[in-house]
Structure formats: structure tokens, C-alpha cells
N, C-alpha and C positions, 0 to 999 in steps of 0.2 A: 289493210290498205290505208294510205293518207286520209289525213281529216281532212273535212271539206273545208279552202281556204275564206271562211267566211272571218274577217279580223275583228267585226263587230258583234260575232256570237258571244255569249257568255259562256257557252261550253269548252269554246272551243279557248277561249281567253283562259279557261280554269286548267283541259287540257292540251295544254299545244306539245307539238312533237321540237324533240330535242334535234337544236341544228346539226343534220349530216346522217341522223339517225332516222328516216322516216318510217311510220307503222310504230314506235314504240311513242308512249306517254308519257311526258315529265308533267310531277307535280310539283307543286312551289309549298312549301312550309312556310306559314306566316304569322305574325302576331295578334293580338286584336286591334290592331291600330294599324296593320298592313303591312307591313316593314316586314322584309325578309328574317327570318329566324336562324335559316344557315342549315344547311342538312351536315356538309362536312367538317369543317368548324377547323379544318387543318390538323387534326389531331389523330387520324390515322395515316400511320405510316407504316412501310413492308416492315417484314421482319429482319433485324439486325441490318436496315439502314440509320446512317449517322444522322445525329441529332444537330443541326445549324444553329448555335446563340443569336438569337435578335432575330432569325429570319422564321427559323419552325416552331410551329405553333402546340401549345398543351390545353390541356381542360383541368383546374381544378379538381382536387378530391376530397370527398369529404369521408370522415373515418366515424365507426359508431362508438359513442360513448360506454365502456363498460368493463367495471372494475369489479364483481363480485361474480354474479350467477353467470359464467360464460355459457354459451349454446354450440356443443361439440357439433358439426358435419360432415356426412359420409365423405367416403374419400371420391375425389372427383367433381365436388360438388363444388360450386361458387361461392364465397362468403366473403362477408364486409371484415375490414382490416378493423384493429380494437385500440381503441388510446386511452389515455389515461382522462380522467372526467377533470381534474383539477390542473395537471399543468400540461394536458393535451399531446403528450409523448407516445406517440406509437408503442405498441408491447412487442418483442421480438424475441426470438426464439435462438438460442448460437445452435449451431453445429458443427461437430469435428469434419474430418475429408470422409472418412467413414458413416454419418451420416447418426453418431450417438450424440446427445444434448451435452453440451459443457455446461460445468458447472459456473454459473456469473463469479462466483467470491473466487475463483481460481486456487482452493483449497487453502488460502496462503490466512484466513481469517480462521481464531480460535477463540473460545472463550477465557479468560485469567484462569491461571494456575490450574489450568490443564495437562494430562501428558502427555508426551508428545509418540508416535507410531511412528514404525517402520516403514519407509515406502509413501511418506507425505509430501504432498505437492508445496515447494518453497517457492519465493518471489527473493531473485538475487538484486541486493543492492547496487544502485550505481551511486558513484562517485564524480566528484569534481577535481582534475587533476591543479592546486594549485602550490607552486612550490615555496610561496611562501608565506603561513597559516597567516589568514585576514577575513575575515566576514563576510559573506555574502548578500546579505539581509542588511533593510534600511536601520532595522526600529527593537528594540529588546522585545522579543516575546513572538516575533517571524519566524515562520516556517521555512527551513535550509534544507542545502545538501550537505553530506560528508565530503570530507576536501581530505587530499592525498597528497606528498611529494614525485616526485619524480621517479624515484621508484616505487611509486606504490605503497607506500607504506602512509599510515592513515594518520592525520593529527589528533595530538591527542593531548589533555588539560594535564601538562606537568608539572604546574607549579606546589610551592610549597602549603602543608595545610594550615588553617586557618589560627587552631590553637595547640599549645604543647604544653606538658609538666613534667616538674622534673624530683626525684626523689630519692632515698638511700635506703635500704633494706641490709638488716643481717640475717645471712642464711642460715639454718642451723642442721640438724643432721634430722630432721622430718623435713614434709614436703613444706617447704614456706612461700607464702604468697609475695611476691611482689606486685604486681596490678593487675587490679579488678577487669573483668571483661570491657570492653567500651565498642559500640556499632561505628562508631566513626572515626574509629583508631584509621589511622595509615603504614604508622610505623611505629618502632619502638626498638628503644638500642639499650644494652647492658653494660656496664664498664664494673670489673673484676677490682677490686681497688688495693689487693693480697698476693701471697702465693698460696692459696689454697683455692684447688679448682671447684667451679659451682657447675652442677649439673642445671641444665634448666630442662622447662617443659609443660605439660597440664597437672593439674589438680594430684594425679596418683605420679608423679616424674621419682624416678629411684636414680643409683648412681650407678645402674649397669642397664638404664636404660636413656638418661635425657641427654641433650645434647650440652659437649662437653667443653664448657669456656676455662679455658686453661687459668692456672694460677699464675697469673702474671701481675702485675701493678698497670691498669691501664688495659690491661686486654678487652678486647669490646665483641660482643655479637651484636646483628642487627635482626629482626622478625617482623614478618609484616603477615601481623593476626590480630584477631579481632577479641577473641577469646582472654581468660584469667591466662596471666602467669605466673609459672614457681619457678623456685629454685631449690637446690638441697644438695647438701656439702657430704662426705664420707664420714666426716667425724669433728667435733668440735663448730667452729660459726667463721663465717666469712661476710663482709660487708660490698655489700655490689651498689651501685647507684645507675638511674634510668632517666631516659627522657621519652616521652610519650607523646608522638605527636598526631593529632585526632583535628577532624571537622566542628 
């Protein structure tokens, strides 16, 4: 039944009936200083209604700090979300549509001079389509993309290298060296200077296996290795001369 309308009771000030509702009890939640506390706070809403900017209202969250000994909970249970204790980053979990954990590095991460398996997960490059090669980046030593032409095809540093030498060798009918190995070789050209053909090639080259720069006056091969080269004639010596051009 209605509470009795006494206004100056103190029961009845603590519980009054909610307007429209009579027989039922509203309590008031208050602070120590008497000021409303708020029971709804705006921050329940149905489920999968829209969220209004500036007009609907949220509560703050706070997450627990914890980065070592995690505490597993049964399934169905409720648990505090876990962030990082030093830059406060939520921990998070991927999942595929199938509902198996992704791996974060995207398999595309390997340690040096590793090798590489069948069936590994790559990361394809993208490009900058610009057609004609200029810099991206303010400053020497910036981080860039790969820049392409118009067909696709990728720029690339073709200028000439830095140092070259140039030299004469005579061949003789064993394997004879013409230039020592060099890692920053780029190229390296022969010129026959005879009519006697020079076989060239590596360290064991014979004349029925290297490659065969004809005996002309002037005839030239080009090779782009890094390795010793020889040469070696059929019979008797031949004079060839080189230019070696290397980083």
C-alpha cells in the first residue's frame, strides 16, 4: 500500500515512492556530503543500440596491471582486461575467422643467414609508381619506398663504378692468371691483341673447355664475376690486355 503522506517524516523522506509508481520504493544513493551519486550514470544502453558523440554517455575503465605471472580463468568466468605496467597498452589476442591464434610477426621475420622452407609466409613489397627516378626522403640516411617506372619496372643505381685498372697479360699454353679475385669487381673486359685465340675462364680453364675469344686484333669479351681469371692459348703465347672495373 502507499506510504503514509507524512512530508516531514524522515522515513518517509528516505523512502518515498517513485512518481506514478505507488507501493514500490525509491532509494536515493548519496555521498557524504549529500549530493546525488547517480545510480544510472547514462552508461547502460540496450544491446546493439547506436552510440550518440557528445550526447551518450560512458564510465571510464580501468585495466589491471600485469606482465609476468598471468591468473588463467575458467571459461565463462569474468576477468579484468591486462595492459602493459610501463606504456599501459592493452594485451590482445589476433584470431583468424576460424577462431586459431595468428601469429603477430606474420612469419615474414627470420633470423640472418637462415634457410629458408617451403610453404613460408612472405610480406609482398609495395612500390611507388614514379616515372622519373628522384628521392623521396628529405635527409641522407631516411627511410624510403621502392619507386618503379610506368611499367613497373623498378629503379635501379646504374651508374658507372667507382674505380677501374687496366693491364696486359701473355697467355701461354698453361692456365695463366690474368686478375686476381676482387668482391667489388663489376665488370671486366678482355681485348685479344693477336690472331691467336685465348680460351678464358677459372683457375683449371683448358682449350676444349673455356670460353673462346677468337684471334682477332682487337676482339673483346666482357664478364661480370667476381672471381680469379685465366686464360690459356693451344700452343705457343698470346698477349691480351684488361680493364677491371670494381667499387
Amino acid at each position: 500500500m502507499p506510504l503514509p503522506d507524512h512530508l516531514n517524516d524522515r522515513q518517509h523522506q528516505a523512502h518515498r515512492e517513485p512518481a506514478g509508481r505507488p507501493g514500490e520504493v525509491a532509494m536515493a544513493v548519496v555521498g557524504p556530503d549529500g549530493g546525488s551519486i547517480g545510480g544510472t550514470g547514462g552508461t547502460s544502453m540496450l544491446d546493439d543500440s547506436g552510440f550518440t558523440p557528445g550526447g551518450s554517455s560512458v564510465t571510464p575503465a580501468g585495466f589491471l596491471a600485469d606482465d609476468t605471472a598471468t591468473d588463467p580463468i575458467d571459461e565463462g568466468d569474468i576477468g579484468v582486461v591486462r595492459m602493459n605496467p610501463t606504456t599501459r597498452i592493452l594485451y590482445v589476442q589476433l584470431k583468424d575467422s576460424s577462431g586459431a591464434d595468428v601469429s603477430v610477426g606474420g612469419g615474414t621475420q627470420y633470423d640472418e643467414d637462415t634457410a629458408a622452407a617451403n610453404a613460408e609466409k612472405l610480406t609482398m613489397a609495395g612500390v611507388v609508381r614514379k616515372d622519373t627516378a628522384a628521392t623521396l626522403v628529405s635527409g641522407d640516411g631516411d627511410r624510403t619506398e621502392l619507386i618503379v617506372d610506368s611499367a613497373g619496372r623498378l629503379h635501379v643505381n646504374a651508374s658507372g663504378a667507382g674505380s677501374f685498372v687496366t693491364g696486359q697479360v701473355s697467355i701461354g699454353a698453361s692456365a695463366t692468371q690474368i686478375a686476381a679475385s676482387r668482391a667489388t669487381r663489376r665488370r671486366m673486359t678482355i681485348v685479344n691483341h693477336g690472331s691467336t685465340a685465348v680460351f678464358v675462364g677459372a683457375s683449371g680453364v683448358a682449350t676444349n673447355s673455356g670460353l673462346r675469344l677468337i684471334g682477332l686484333d682487337g676482339a673483346a669479351v666482357s664478364l661480370v664475376v667476381t672471381g680469379a681469371v685465366y686464360g690459356i692459348v693451344a700452343s705457343g703465347s698470346q698477349t691480351v690486355s684488361y680493364i677491371e672495373e670494381y667499387d
